[in-house]
C-alpha positions in Angstrom: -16.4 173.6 -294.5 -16.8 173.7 -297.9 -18.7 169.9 -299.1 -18.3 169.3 -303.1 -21.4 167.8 -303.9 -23.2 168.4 -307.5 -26.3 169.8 -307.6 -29.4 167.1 -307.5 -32.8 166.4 -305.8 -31.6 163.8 -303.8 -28.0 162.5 -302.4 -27.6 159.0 -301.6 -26.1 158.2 -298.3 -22.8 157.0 -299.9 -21.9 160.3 -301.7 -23.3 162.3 -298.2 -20.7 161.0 -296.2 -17.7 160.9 -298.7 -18.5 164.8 -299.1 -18.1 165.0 -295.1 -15.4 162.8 -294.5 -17.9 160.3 -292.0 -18.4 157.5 -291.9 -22.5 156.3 -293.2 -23.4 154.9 -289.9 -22.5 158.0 -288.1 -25.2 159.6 -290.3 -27.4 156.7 -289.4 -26.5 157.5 -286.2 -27.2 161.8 -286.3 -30.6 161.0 -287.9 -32.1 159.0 -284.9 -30.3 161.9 -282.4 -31.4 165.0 -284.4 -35.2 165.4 -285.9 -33.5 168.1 -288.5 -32.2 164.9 -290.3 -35.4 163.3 -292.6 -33.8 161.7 -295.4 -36.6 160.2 -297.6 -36.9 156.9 -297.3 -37.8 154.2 -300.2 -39.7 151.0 -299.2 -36.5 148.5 -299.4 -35.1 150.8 -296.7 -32.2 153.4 -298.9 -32.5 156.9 -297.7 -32.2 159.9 -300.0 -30.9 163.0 -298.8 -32.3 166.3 -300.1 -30.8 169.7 -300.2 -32.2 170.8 -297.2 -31.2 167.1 -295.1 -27.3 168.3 -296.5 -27.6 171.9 -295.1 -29.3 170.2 -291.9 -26.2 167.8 -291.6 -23.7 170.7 -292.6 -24.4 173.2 -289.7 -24.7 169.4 -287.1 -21.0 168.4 -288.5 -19.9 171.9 -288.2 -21.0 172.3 -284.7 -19.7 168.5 -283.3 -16.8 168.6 -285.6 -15.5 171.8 -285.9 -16.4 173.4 -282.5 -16.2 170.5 -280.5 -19.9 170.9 -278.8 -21.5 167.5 -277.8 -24.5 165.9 -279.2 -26.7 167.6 -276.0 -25.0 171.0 -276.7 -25.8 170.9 -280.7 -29.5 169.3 -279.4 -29.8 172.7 -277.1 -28.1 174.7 -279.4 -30.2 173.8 -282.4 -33.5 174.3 -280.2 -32.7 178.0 -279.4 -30.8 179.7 -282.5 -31.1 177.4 -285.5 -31.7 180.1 -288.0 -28.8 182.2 -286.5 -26.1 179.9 -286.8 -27.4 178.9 -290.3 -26.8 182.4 -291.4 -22.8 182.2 -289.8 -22.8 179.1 -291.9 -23.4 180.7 -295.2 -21.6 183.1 -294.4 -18.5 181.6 -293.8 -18.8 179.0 -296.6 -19.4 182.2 -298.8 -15.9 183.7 -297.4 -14.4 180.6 -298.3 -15.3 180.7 -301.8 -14.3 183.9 -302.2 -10.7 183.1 -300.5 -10.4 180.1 -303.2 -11.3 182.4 -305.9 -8.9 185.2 -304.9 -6.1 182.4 -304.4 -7.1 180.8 -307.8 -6.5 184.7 -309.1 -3.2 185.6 -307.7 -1.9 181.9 -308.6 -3.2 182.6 -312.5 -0.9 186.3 -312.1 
């Protein structure tokens, strides 16, 4: 899944969930159930994402979303090979820049 999100320190809640396609209290909801998700928090209570909270939340989506696991599965799952499927993740989000580019390409000929 490729998320089109500008490149900044800190993401507010709003702009993390239109790049996903959730809904804001689903992320609510993914931070208390996974302790990958620590969005910065000011006093009056608005969370700020950072780069690594988006990654965090890109591999969870992909693995609810996308392969269908439930929350216990992605809990396990995360547990045992985290770094693993974070590599498959870059990976594939690389291969799909490279398809858009090569499509861009052949649509420009």
């Amino acid at each position: 899944m490729n998320i089109n999100l500008p490149e900044k320190r800190y993401y507010s809640i709003g702009e993390v969930a239109k790049a996903f396609g959730v809904n804001t209290s689903l992320l609510r909801y993914w931070e208390k159930e996974f302790k990958q998700i620590q969005p910065k928090k000011k006093s009056s209570g608005v969370r700020k994402f950072t780069p690594a909270d988006i990654e965090n939340i890109q591999l969870i989506h992909h693995l609810l979303k996308e392969k269908g696991m439930t929350i216990e599965g992605v809990k396990n799952h995360l547990s045992v090979a985290k770094d693993k499927e974070k590599s498959k993740l870059q990976l594939l989000n690389r291969l799909e820049k490279i398809k858009a580019t090569l499509t861009s390409m052949r649509d420009n000929l």
